[in-house]
C-alpha positions as CSV (number, residue, x, y, z in Angstrom):
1,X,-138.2,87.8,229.2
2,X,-136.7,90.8,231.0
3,X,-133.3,90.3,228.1
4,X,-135.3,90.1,225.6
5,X,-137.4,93.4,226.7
6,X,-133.8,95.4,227.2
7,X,-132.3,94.0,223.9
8,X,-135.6,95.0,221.6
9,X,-136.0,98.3,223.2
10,X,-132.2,99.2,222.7
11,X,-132.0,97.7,218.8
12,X,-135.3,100.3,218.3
13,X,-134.3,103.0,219.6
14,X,-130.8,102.5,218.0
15,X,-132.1,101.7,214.8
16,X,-134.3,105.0,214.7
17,X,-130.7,106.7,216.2
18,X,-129.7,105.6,212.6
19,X,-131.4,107.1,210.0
20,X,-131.8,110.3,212.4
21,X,-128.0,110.7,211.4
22,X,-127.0,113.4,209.4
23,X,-123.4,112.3,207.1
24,X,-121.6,113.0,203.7
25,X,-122.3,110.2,201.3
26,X,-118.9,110.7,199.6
27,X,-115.6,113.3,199.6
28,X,-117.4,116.4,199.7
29,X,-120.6,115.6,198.9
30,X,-123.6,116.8,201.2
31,X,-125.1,115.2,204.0
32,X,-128.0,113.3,204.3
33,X,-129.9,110.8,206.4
34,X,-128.8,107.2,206.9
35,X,-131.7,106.1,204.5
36,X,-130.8,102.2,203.5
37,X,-133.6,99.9,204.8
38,X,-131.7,96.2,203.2
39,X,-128.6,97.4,204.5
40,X,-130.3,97.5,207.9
41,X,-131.7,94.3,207.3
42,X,-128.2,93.1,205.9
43,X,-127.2,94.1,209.3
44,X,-130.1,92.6,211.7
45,X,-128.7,89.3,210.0
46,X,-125.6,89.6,211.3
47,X,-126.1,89.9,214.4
48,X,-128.3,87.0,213.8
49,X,-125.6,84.9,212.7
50,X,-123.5,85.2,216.0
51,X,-126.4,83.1,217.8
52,X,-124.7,80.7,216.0
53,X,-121.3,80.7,216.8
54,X,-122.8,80.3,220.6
55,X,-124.9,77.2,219.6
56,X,-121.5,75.7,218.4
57,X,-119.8,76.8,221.6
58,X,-122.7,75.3,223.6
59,X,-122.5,72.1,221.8
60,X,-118.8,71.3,222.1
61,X,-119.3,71.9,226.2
62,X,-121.9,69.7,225.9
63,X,-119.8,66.6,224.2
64,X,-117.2,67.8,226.6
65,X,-119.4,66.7,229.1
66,X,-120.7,63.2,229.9
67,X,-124.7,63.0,229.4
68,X,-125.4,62.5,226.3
69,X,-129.2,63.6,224.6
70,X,-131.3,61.0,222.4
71,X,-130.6,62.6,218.8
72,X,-134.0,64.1,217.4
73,X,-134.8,64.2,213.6
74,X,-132.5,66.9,212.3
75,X,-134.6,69.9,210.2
76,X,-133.9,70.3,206.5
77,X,-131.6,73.3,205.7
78,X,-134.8,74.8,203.1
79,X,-136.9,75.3,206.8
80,X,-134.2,78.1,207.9
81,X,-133.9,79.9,204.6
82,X,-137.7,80.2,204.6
83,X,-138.1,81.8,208.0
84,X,-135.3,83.9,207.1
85,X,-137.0,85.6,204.1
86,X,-140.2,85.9,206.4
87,X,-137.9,87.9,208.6
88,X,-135.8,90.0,205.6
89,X,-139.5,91.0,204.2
90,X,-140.7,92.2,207.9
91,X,-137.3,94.0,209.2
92,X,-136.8,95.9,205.8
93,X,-140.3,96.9,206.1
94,X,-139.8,98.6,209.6
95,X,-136.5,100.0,208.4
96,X,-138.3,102.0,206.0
97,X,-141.0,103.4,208.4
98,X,-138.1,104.5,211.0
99,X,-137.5,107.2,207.9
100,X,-141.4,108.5,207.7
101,X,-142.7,107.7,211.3
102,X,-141.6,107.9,215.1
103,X,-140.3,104.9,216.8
104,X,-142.8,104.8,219.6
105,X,-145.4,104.7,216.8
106,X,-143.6,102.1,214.9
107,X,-143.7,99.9,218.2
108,X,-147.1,100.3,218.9
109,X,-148.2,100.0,215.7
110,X,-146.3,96.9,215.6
111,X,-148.8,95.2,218.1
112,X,-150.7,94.2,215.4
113,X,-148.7,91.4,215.8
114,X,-150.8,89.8,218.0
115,X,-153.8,89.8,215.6
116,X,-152.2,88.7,213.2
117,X,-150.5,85.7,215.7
118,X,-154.1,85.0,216.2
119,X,-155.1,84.2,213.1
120,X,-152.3,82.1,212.0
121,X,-152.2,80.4,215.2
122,X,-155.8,79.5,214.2
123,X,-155.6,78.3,210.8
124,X,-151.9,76.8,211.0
125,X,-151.5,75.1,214.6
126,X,-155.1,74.7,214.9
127,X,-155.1,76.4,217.9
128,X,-158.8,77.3,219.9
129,X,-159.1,80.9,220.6
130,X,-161.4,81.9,223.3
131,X,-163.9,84.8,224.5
132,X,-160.6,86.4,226.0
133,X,-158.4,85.6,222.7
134,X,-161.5,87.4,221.3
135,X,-161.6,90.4,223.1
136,X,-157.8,90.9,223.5
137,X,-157.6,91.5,220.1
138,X,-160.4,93.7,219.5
139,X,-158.4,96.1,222.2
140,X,-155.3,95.7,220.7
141,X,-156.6,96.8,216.9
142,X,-158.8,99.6,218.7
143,X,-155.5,100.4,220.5
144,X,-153.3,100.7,217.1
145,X,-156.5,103.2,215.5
146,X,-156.0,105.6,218.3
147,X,-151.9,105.0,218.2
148,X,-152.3,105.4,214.4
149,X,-154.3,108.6,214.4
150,X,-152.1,110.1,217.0
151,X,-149.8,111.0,214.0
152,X,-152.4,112.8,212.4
153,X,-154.5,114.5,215.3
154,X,-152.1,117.0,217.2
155,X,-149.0,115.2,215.8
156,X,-145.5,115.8,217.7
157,X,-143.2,118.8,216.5
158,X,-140.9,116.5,215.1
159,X,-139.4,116.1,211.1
160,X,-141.6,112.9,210.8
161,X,-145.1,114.9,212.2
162,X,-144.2,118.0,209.6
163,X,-143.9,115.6,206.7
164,X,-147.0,115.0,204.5
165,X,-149.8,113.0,205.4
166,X,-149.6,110.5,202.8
167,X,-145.7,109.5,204.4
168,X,-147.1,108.9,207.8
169,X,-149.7,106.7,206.1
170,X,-147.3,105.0,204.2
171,X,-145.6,104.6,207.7
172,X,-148.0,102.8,209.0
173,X,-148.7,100.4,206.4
174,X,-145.4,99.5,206.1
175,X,-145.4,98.8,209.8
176,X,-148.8,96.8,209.4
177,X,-147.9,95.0,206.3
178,X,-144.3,93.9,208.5
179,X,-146.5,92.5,211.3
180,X,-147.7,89.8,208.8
181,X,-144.8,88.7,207.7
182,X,-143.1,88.7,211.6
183,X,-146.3,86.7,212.9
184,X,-145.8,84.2,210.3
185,X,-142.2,83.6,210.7
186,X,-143.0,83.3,214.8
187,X,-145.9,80.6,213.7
188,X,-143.6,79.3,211.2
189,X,-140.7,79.0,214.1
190,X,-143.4,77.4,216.5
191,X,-144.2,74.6,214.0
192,X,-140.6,73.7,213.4
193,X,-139.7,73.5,216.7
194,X,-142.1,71.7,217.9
195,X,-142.0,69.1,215.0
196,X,-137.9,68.8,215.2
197,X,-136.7,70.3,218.8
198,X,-134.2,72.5,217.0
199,X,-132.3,74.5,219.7
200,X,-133.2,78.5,219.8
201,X,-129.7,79.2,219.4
202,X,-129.5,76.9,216.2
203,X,-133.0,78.6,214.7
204,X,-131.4,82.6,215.1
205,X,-128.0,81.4,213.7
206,X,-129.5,79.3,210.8
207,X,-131.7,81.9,210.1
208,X,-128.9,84.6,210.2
209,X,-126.9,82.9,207.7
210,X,-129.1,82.4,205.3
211,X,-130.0,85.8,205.8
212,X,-126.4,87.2,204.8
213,X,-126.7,84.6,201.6
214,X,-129.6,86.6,201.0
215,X,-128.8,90.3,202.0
216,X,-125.7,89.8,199.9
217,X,-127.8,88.8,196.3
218,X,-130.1,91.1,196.8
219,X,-128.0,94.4,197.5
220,X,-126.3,93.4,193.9
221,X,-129.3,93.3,192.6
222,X,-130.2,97.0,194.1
223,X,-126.8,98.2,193.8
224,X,-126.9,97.3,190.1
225,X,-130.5,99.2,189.5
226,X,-129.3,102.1,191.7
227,X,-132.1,101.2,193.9
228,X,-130.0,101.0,197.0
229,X,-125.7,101.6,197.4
230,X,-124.3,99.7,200.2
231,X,-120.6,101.4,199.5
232,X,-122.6,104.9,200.4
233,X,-123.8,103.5,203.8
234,X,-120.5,101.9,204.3
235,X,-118.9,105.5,203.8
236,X,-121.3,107.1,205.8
237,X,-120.7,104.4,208.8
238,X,-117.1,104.9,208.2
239,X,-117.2,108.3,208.4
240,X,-119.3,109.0,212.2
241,X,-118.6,107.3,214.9
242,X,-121.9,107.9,216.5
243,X,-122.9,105.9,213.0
244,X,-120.6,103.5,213.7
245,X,-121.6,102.4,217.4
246,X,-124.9,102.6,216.4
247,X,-124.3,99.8,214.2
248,X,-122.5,97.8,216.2
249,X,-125.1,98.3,218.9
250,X,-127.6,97.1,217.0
251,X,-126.1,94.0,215.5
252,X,-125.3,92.9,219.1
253,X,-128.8,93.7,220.6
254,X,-130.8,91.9,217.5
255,X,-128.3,88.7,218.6
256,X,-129.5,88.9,222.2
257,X,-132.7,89.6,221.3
258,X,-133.5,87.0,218.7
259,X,-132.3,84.8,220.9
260,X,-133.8,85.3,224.2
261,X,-137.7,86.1,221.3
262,X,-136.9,82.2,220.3
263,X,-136.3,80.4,223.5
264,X,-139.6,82.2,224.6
265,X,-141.7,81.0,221.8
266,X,-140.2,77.2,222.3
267,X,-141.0,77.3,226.3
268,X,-144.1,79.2,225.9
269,X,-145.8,79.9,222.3
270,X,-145.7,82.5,219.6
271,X,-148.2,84.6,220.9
272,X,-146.1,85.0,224.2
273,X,-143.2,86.0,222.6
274,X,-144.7,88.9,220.7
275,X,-147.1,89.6,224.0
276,X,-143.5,90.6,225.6
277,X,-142.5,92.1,222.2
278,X,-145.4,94.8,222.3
279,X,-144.3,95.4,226.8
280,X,-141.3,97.3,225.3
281,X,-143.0,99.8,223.8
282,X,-143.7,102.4,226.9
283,X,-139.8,102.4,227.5
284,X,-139.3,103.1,223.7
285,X,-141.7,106.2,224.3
286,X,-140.1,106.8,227.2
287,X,-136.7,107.3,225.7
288,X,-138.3,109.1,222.9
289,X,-139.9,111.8,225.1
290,X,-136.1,112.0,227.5
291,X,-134.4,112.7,224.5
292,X,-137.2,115.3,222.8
293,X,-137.5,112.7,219.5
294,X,-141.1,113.0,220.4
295,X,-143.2,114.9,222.4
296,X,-146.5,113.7,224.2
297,X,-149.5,113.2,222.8
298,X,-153.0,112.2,225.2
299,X,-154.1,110.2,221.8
300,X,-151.0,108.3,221.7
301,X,-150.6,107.5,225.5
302,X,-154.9,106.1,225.4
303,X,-153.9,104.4,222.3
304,X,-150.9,102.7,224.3
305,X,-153.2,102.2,227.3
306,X,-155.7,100.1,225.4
307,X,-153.1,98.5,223.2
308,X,-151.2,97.1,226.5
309,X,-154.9,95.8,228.2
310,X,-155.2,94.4,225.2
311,X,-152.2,92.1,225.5
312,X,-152.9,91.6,228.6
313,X,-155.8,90.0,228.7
314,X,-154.8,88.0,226.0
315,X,-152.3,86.4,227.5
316,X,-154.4,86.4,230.3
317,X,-152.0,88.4,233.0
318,X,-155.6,89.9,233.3
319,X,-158.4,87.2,233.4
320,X,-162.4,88.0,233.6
321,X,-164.5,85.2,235.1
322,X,-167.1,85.9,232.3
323,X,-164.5,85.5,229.6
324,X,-163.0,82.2,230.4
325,X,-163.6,79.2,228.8
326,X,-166.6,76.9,230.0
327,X,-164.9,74.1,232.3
328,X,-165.1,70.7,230.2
């Protein structure tokens, strides 16, 4: 739990690094902000994809080896490829908020997570929620209103706080409307694992691959509209090195953290892996606030506060006799 807490707060903080970047799009031309959300997401699935070339490693120690496993049902290909587009839609969505929003406020806001977790924990794994299930959501949504309105009452003195209100807004949407997609992927994941005991290492790569498939159609189809140029961010990575280790940065944190997210949600459950997920956001911030992306804000920090109880008690680190469940 303590990799995967390292590994998400680095890829954050080095995907906001990212489009903070200032670099010529071409020979002469002027310099502007690393700005290409499905090339991001391009990237995240890269690193995805080296998961797999571990599992393979893994598995020829293991035939190397004498013990042998009983063989479980192996999962059809279509199972990764729809996870993966689950996570495509969810990581290019919090791409494009890094551009309009700070990245403390993306993680926060990206504790919505846990509602939605709820939910489709509910109505997909059937799963009973309790009076402390109940309650550590309520916290956590009246935890992402303060942490939502923090951008708007005494914002930070950064580019994203002098922008107009209706980008921050569109910020935060973008961030909310990823969280649905990530908590059905992590549900998704939860179900398949459970039905076929598919290794966490196979789960990443899979999904990694079929993410490049993907990333690769779809940035034709944007490069061809004009709605996106993957040779402009490949100039621009070419052409800063501060660009260029941010990228490999992130595609080996998202590796490590994919994988260490997954083998959490097979030995524990969904909700615990995105639980974990939100505990990285107070280093994010602090990182923020060392490095003056951010400055503090009392609205933000109770927000945080009441966002963390939240999660907390809902993965009952923090337990109230007159919440738990009557004894059966």
């Amino acid at each position: 739990m303590l990799l995967m807490l390292l590994s998400g707060s680095c890829n954050t903080i080095l995907m906001k690094f990212m489009v903070m970047q200032q670099v010529p799009t071409g020979p002469g031309a002027a310099s502007t902000g690393f700005d290409h959300p499905f090339f991001q997401s391009l990237l995240m699935m890269i690193g995805e994809s080296l998961c797999l070339v571990a599992y393979i490693g893994t598995q020829y120690q293991q035939k190397k080896g004498q013990s042998s496993t009983p063989m479980s049902p192996e999962a059809p290909r279509i199972v990764f490829m729809v996870a993966c587009i689950l996570d495509w839609t969810a990581t290019t969505l919090v791409n494009m908020a890094y551009v309009l929003i700070a990245a403390s406020v993306v993680q926060m806001t990206r504790g919505a997570i846990v509602i939605f977790t709820c939910l489709f924990s509910v109505i997909f794994l059937g799963r009973r929620q309790h009076g402390y299930h109940l309650v550590g959501v309520g916290l956590v949504f009246m935890g992402i209103t303060l942490v939502s309105l923090s951008a708007f009452v005494n914002p930070s003195h950064t580019p994203q706080a002098r922008s107009p209100a209706y980008q921050r807004f569109l910020g935060i949407g973008l961030c909310m409307g990823a969280q649905i997609f990530q908590a059905s992927m992590l549900v998704y994941e939860e179900k398949i694992m459970s039905r076929y005991s598919v290794p966490p290492l196979q789960v990443v790569g899979m999904e990694g691959v079929c993410g490049i498939m993907v990333g690769m159609v779809l940035l034709s189809f944007l490069n061809f509209f004009n709605l996106e140029s993957a040779p402009v961010a490949y100039y621009q990575i070419t052409h800063s090195t501060p660009l260029l280790m941010a990228v490999v940065g992130s595609i080996f944190s998202i590796a490590i953290f994919n994988y260490s997210g997954v083998t959490v949600t097979q030995q524990a459950s969904a909700t615990a892996r995105s639980t974990v997920d939100v505990s990285r956001t107070i280093l994010i911030w602090a990182v923020e606030l060392l490095l003056h992306w951010n400055t503090f804000n009392v609205i933000q920090l109770a927000g945080f506060v009441i966002l963390a109880f939240g999660t907390l008690l809902y993965n009952r680190l923090i337990t109230f006799a007159a919440l738990d469940p009557a004894p059966e």
